[in-house]
Each structure stands twice: as C-alpha cells, then as structure tokens.
Biopython code that builds the backbone (N, CA, C, O; Angstrom):
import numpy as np
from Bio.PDB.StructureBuilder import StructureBuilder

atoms = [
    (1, "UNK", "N", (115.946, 60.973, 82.106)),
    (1, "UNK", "CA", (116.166, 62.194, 82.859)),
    (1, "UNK", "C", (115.371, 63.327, 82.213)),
    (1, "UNK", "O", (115.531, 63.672, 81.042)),
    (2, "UNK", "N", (114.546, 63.852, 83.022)),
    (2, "UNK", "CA", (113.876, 64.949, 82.441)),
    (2, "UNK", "C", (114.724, 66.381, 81.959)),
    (2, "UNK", "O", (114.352, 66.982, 80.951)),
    (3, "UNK", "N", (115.706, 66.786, 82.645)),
    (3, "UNK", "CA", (116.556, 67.925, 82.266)),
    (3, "UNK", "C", (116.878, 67.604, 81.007)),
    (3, "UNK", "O", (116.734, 68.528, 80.207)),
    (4, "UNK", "N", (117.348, 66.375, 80.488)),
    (4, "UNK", "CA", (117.930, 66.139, 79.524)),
    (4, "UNK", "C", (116.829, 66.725, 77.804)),
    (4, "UNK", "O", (117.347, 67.279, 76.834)),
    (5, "UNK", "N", (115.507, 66.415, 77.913)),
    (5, "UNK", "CA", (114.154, 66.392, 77.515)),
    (5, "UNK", "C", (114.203, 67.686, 76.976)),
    (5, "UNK", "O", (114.170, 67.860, 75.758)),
    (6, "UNK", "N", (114.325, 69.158, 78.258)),
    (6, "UNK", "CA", (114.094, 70.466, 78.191)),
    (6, "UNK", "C", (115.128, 71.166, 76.895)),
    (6, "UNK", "O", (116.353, 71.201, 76.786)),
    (7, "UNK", "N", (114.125, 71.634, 76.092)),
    (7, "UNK", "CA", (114.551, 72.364, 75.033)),
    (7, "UNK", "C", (115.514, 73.873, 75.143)),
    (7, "UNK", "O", (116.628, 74.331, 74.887)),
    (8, "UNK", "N", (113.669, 74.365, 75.940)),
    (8, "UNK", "CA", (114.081, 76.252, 76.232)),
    (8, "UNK", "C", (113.329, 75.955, 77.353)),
    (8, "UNK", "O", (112.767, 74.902, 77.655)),
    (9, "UNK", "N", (113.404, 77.281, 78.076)),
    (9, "UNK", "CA", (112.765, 77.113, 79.509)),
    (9, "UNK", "C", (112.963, 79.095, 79.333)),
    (9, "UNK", "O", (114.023, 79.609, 79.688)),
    (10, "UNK", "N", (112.374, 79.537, 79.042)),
    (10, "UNK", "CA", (112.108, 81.019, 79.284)),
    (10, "UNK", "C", (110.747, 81.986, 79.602)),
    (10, "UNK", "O", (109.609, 81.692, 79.238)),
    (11, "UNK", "N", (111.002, 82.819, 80.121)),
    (11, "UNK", "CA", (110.339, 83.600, 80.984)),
    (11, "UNK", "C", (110.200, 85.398, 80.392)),
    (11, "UNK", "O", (111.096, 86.163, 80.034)),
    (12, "UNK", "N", (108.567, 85.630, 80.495)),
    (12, "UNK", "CA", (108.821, 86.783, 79.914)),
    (12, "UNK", "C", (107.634, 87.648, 80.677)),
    (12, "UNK", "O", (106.651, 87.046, 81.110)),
    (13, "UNK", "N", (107.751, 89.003, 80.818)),
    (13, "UNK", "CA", (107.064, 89.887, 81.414)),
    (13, "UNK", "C", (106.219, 90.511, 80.270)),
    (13, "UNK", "O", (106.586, 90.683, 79.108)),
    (14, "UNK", "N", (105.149, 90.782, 80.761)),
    (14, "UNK", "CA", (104.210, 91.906, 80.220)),
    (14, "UNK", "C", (104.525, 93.580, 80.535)),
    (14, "UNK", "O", (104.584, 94.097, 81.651)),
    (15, "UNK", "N", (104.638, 93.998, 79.714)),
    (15, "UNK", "CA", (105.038, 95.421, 79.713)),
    (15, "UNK", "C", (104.125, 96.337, 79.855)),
    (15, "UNK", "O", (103.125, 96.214, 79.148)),
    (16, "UNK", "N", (104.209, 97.574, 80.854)),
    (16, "UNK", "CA", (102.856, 98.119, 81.347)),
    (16, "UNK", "C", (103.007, 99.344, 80.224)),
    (16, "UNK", "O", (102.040, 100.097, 80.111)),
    (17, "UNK", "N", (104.219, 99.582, 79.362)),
    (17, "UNK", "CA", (104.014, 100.765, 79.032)),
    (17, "UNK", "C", (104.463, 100.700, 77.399)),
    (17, "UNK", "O", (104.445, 99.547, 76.968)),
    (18, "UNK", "N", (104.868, 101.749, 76.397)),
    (18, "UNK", "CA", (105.206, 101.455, 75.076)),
    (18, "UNK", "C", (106.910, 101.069, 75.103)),
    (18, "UNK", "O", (107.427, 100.807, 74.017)),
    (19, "UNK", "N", (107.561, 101.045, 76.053)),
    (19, "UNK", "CA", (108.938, 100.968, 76.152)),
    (19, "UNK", "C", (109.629, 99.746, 75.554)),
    (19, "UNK", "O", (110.716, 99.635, 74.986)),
    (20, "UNK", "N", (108.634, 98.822, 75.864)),
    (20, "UNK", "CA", (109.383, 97.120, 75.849)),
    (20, "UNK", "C", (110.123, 96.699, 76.865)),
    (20, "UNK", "O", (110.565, 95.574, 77.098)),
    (21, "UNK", "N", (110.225, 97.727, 77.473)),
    (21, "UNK", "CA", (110.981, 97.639, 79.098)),
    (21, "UNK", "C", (110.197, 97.121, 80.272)),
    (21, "UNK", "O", (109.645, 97.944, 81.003)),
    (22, "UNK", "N", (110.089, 95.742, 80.539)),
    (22, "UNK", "CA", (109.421, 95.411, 81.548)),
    (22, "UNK", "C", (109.470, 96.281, 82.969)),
    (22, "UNK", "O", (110.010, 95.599, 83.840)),
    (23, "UNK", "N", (109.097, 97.468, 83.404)),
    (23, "UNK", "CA", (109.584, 98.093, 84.644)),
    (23, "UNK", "C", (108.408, 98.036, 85.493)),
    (23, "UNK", "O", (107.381, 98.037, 84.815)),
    (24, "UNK", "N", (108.215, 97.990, 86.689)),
    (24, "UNK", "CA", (106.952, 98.225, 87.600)),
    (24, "UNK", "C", (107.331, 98.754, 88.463)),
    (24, "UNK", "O", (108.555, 98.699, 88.578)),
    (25, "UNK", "N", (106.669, 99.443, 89.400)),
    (25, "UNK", "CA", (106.515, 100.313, 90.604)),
    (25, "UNK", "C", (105.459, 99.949, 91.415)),
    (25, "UNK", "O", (104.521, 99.321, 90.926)),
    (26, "UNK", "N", (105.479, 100.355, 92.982)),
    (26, "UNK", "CA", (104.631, 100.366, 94.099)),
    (26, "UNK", "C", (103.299, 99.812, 93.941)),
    (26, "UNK", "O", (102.604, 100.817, 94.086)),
    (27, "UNK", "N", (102.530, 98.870, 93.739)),
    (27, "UNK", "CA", (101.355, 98.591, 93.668)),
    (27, "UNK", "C", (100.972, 98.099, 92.077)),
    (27, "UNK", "O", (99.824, 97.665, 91.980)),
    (28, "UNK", "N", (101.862, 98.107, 90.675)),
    (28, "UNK", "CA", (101.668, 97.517, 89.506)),
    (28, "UNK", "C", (101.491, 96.200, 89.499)),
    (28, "UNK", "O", (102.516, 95.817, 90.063)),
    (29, "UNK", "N", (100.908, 95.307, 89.252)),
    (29, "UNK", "CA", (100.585, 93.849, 88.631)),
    (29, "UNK", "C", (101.646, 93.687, 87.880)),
    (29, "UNK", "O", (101.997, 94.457, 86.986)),
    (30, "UNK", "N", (102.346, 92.405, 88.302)),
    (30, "UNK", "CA", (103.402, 91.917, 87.510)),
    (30, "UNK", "C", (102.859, 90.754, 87.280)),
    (30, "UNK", "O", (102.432, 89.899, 88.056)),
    (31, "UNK", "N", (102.959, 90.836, 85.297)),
    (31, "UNK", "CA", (102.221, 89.460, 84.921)),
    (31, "UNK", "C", (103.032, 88.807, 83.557)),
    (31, "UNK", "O", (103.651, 89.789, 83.145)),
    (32, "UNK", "N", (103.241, 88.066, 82.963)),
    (32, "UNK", "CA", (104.219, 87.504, 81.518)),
    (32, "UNK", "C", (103.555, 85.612, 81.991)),
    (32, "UNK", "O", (102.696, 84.998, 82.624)),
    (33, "UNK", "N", (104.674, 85.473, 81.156)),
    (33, "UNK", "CA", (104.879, 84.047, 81.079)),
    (33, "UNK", "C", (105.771, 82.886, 81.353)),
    (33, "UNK", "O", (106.989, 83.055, 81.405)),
    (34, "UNK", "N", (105.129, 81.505, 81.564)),
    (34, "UNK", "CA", (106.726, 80.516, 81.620)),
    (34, "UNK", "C", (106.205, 80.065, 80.406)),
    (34, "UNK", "O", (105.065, 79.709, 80.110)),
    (35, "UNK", "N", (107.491, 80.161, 79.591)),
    (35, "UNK", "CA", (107.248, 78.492, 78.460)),
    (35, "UNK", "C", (108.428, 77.688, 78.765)),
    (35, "UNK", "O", (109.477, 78.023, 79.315)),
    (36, "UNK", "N", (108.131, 76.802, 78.398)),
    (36, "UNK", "CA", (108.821, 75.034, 78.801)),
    (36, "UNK", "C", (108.386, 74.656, 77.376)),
    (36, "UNK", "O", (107.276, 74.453, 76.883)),
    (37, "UNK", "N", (109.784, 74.626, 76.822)),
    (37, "UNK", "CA", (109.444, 73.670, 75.910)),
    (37, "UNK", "C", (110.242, 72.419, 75.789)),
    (37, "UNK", "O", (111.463, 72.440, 75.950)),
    (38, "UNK", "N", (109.529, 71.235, 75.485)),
    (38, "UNK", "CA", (110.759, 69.530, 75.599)),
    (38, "UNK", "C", (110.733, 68.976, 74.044)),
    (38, "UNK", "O", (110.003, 69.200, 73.079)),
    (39, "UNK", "N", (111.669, 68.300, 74.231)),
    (39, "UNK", "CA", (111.780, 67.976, 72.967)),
    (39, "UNK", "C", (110.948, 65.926, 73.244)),
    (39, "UNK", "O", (111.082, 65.116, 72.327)),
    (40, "UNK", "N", (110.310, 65.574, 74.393)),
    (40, "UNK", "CA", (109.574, 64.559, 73.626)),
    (40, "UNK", "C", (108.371, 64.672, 74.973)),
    (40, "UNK", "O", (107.922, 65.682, 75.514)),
    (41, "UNK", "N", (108.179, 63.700, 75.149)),
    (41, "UNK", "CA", (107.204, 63.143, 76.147)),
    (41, "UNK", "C", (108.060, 63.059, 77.400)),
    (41, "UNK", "O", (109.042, 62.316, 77.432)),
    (42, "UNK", "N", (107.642, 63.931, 78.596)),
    (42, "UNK", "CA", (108.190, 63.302, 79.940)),
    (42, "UNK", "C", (106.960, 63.257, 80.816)),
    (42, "UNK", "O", (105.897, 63.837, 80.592)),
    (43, "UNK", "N", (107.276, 62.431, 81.917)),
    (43, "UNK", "CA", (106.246, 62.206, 82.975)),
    (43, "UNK", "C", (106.502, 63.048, 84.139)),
    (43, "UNK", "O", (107.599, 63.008, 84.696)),
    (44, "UNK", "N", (105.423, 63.918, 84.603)),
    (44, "UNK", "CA", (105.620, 65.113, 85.730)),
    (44, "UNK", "C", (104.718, 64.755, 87.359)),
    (44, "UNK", "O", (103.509, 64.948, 87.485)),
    (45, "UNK", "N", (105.389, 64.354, 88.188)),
    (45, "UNK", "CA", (104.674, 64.469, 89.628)),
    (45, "UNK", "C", (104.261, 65.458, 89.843)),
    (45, "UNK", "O", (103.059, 65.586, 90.075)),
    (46, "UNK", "N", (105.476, 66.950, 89.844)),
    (46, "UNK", "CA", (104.709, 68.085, 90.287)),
    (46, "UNK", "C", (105.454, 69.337, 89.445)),
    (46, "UNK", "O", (106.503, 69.145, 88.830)),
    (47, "UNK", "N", (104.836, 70.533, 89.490)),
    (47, "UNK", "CA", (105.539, 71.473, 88.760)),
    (47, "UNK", "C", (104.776, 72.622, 89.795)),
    (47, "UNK", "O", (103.579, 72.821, 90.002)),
    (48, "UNK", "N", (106.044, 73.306, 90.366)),
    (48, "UNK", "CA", (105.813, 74.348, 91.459)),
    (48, "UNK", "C", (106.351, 75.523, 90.613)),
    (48, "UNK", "O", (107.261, 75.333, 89.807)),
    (49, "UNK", "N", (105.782, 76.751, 90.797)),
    (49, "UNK", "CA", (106.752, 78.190, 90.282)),
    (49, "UNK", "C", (106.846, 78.677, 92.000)),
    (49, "UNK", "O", (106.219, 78.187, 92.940)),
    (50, "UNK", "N", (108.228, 80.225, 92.032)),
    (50, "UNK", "CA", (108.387, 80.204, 93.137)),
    (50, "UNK", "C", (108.923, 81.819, 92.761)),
    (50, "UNK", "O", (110.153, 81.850, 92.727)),
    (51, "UNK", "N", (108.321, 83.075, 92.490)),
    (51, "UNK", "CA", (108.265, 83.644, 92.451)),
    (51, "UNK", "C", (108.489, 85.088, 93.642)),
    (51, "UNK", "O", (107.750, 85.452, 94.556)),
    (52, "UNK", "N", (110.075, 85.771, 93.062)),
    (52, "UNK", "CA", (110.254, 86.173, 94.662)),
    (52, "UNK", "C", (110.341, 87.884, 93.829)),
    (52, "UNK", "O", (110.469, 87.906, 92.605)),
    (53, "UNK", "N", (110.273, 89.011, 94.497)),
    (53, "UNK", "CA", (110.561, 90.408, 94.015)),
    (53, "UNK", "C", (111.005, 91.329, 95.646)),
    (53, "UNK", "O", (110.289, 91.646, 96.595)),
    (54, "UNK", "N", (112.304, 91.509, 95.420)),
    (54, "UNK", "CA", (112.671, 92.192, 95.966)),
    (54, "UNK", "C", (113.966, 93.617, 95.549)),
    (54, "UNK", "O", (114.286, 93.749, 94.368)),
    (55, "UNK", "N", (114.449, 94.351, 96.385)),
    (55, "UNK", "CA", (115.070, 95.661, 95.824)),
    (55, "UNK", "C", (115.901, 95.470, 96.743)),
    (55, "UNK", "O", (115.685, 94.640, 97.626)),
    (56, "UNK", "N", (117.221, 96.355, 96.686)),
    (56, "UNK", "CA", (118.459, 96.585, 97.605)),
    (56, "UNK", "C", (119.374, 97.599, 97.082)),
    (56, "UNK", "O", (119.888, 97.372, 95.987)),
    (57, "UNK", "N", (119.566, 98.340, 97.502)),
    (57, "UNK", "CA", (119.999, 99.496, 97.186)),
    (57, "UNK", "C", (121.165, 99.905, 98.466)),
    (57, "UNK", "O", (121.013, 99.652, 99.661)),
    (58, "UNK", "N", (122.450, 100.664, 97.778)),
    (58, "UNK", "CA", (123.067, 101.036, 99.107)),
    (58, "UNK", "C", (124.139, 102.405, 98.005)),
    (58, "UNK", "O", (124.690, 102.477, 96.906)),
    (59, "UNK", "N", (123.961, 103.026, 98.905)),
    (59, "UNK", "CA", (125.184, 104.201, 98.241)),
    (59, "UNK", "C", (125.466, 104.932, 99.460)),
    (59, "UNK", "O", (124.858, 104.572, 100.468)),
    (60, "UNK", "N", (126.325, 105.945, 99.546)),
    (60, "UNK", "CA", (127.230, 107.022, 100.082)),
    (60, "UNK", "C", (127.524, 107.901, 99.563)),
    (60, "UNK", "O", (127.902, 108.148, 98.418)),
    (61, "UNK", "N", (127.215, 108.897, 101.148)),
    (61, "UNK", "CA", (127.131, 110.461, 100.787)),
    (61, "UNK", "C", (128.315, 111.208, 101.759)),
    (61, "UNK", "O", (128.055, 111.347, 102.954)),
    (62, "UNK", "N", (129.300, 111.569, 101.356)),
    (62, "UNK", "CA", (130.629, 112.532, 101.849)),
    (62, "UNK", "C", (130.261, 114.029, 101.967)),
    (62, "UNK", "O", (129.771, 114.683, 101.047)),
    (63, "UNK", "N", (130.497, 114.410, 102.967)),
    (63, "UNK", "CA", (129.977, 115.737, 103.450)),
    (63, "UNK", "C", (131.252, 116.848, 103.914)),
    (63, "UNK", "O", (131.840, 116.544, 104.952)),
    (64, "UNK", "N", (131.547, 117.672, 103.448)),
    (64, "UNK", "CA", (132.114, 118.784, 104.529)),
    (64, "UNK", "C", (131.393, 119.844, 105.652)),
    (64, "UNK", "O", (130.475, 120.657, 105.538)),
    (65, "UNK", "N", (132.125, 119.498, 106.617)),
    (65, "UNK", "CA", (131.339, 120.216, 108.099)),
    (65, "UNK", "C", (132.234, 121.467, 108.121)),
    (65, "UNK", "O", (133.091, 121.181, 108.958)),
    (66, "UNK", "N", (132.362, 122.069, 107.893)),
    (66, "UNK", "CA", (133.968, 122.980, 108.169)),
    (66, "UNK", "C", (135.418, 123.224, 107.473)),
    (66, "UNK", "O", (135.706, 122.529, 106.498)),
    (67, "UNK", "N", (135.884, 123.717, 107.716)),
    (67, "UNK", "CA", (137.509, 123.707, 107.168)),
    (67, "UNK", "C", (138.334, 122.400, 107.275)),
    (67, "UNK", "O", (139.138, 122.026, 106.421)),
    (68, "UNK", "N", (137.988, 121.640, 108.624)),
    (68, "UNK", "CA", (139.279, 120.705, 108.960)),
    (68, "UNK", "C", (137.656, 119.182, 109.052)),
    (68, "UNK", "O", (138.018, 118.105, 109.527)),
    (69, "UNK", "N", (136.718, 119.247, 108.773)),
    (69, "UNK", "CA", (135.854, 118.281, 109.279)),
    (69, "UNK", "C", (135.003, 117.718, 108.334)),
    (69, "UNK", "O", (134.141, 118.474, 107.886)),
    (70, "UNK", "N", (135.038, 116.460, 107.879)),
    (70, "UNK", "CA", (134.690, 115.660, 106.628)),
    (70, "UNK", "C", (133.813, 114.601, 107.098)),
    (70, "UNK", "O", (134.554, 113.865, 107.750)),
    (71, "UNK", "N", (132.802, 114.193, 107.116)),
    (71, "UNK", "CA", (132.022, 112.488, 107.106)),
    (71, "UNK", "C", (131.775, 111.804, 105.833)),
    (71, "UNK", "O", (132.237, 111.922, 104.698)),
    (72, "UNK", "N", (131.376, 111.463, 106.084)),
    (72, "UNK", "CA", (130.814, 110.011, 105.183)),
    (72, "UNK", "C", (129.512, 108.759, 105.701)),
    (72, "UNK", "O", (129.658, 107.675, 106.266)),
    (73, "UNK", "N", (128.555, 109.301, 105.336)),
    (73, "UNK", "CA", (127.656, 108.248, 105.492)),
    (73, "UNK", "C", (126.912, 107.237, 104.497)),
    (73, "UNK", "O", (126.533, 107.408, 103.338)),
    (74, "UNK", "N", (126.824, 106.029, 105.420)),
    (74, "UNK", "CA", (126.279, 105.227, 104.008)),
    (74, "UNK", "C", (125.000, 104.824, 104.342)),
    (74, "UNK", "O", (124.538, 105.083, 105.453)),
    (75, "UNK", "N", (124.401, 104.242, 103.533)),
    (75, "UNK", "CA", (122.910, 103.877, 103.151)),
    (75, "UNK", "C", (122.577, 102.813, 102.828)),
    (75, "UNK", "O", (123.407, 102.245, 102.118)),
    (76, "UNK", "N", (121.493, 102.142, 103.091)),
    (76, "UNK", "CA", (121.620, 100.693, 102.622)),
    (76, "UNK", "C", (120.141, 100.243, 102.756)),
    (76, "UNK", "O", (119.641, 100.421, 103.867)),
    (77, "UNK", "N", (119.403, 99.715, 101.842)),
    (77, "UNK", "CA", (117.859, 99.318, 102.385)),
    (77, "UNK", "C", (117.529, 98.511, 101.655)),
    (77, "UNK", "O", (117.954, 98.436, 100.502)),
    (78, "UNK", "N", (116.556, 97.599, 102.254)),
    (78, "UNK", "CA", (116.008, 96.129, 101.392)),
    (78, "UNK", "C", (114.797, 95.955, 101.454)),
    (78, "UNK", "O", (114.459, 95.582, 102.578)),
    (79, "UNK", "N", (114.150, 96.035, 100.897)),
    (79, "UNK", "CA", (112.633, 95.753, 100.235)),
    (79, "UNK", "C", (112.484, 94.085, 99.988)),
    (79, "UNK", "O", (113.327, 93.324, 99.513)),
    (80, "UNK", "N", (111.031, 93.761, 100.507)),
    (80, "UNK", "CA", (110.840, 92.500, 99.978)),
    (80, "UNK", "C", (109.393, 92.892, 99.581)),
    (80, "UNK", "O", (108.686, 93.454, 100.417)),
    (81, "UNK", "N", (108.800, 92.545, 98.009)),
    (81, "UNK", "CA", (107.850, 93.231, 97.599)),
    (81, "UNK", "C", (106.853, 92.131, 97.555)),
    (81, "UNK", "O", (105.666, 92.367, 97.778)),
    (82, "UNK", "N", (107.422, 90.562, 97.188)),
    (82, "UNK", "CA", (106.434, 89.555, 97.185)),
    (82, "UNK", "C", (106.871, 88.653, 97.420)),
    (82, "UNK", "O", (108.061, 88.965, 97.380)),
    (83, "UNK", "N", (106.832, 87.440, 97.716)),
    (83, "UNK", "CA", (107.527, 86.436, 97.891)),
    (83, "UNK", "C", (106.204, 84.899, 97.745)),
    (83, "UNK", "O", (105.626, 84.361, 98.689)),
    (84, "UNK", "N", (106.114, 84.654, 96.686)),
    (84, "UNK", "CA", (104.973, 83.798, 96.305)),
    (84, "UNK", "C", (105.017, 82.615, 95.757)),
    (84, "UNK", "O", (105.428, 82.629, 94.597)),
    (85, "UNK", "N", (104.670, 81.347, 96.290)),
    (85, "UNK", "CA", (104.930, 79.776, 95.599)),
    (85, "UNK", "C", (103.849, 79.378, 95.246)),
    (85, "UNK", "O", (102.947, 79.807, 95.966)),
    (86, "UNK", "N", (103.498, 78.674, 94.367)),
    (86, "UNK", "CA", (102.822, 77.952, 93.859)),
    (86, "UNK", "C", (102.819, 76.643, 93.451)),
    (86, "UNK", "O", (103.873, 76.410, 92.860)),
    (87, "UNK", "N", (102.192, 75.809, 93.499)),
    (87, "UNK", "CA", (101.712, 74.218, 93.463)),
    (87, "UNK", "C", (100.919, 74.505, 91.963)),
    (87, "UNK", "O", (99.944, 75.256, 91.947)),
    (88, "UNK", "N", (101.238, 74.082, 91.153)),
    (88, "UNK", "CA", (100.774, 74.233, 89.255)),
    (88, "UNK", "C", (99.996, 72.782, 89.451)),
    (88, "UNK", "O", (98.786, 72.553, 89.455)),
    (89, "UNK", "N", (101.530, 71.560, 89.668)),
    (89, "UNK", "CA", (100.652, 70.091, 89.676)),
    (89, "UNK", "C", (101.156, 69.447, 90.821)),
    (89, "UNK", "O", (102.260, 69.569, 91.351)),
    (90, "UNK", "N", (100.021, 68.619, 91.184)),
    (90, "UNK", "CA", (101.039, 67.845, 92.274)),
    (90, "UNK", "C", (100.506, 68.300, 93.588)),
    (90, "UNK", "O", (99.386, 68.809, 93.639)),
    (91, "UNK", "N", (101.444, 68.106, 94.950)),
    (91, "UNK", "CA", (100.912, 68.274, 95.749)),
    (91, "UNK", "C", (102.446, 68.497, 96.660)),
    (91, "UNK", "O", (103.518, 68.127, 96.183)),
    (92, "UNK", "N", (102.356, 69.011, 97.719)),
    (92, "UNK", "CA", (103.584, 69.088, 98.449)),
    (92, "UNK", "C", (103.669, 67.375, 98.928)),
    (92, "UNK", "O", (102.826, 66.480, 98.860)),
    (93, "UNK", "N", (105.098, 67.394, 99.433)),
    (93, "UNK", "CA", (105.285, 66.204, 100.225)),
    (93, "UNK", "C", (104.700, 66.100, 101.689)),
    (93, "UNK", "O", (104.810, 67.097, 102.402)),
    (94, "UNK", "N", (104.268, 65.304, 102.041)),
    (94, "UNK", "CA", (103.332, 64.809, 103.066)),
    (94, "UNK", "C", (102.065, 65.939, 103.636)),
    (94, "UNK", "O", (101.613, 66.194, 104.753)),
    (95, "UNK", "N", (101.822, 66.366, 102.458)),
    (95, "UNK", "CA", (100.292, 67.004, 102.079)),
    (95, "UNK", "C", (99.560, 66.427, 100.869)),
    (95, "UNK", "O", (99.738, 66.610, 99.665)),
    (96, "UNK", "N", (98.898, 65.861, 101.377)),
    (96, "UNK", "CA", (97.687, 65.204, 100.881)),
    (96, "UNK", "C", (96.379, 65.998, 100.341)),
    (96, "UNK", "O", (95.855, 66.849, 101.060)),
    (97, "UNK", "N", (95.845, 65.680, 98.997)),
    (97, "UNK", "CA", (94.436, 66.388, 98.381)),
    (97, "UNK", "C", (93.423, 65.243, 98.564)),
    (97, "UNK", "O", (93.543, 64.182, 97.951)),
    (98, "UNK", "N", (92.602, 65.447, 99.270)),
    (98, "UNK", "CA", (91.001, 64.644, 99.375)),
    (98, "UNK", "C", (89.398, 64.581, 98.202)),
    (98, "UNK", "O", (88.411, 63.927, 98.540)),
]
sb = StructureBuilder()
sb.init_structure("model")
sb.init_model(0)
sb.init_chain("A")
sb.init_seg("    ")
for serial, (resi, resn, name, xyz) in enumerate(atoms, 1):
    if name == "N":
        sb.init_residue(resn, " ", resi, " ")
    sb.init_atom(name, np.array(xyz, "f"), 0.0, 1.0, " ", f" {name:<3s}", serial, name[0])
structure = sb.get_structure()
C-alpha cells in the first residue's frame, strides 16, 4: 500500500513580502512547493496536483431608519480565483499519449 510508504506530505508557499506570511492579492503569482517524502521505494501510475483558490465572505449590517424603524442587511460573496489540475505523471483514464 502506498499510503502506508508516505512519511510527510507538505506544502509550502513562497512569500511575496518580508512577513513570512504567505498572503496574495488580485493578480499576484502564487508559487511554493509539494514535498512527498516515503520512507522506501513505491511504484507510481500517475501523480495529479489539483489546485483550487477561492474567497467567501459574508457579514451584516443593522441600521436605524427613524425612531420606531430598524433593518438588517446581509452580505455574502464568492470568488473563484483559479481552479487548476494537473497531470505531473501518467495520463488520465481513457486518454491516451501518442
């Protein structure tokens, strides 16, 4: 069993600024690393990454209109910033390389 094999399996970002705080905004390159590390020899068909970035945000804002008149509205929005797969080794199932 290959799970059994896997040591560490961690993931790390490149930091755009002196913070150490991986943060990005609107149009930044998001770039780091996978390491995989095993503790012997395993045999691999395929190794896909599947890389998704999205945001969601929701809050509420209470208002007075008047003496006797109160609302409340809420907010809510979802961003999808990338959504990206990759084929590392291997090939999809019933896709073929020539």
């Amino acid at each position: 069993m290959v799970l059994g094999k896997v040591k560490s399996l961690t993931i790390s970002f490149d930091c755009l600024n002196d913070s150490n705080v991986p943060v990005y905004s609107s149009g930044d390159t998001v770039s780091g690393r996978v390491n995989l590390e095993v503790t012997g020899e395993i045999r691999v068909k395929s190794l896909k990454i599947h890389a998704r970035g999205h945001a969601k945000v929701r809050w509420t804002e209470s208002r007075n209109a008047g003496s006797n008149t109160a609302y409340t509205q809420n907010y809510t929005e979802e961003v999808e910033y990338f959504n990206h797969k990759d084929i590392l080794i291997g090939h999809e199932r019933g896709k073929f390389l020539y």
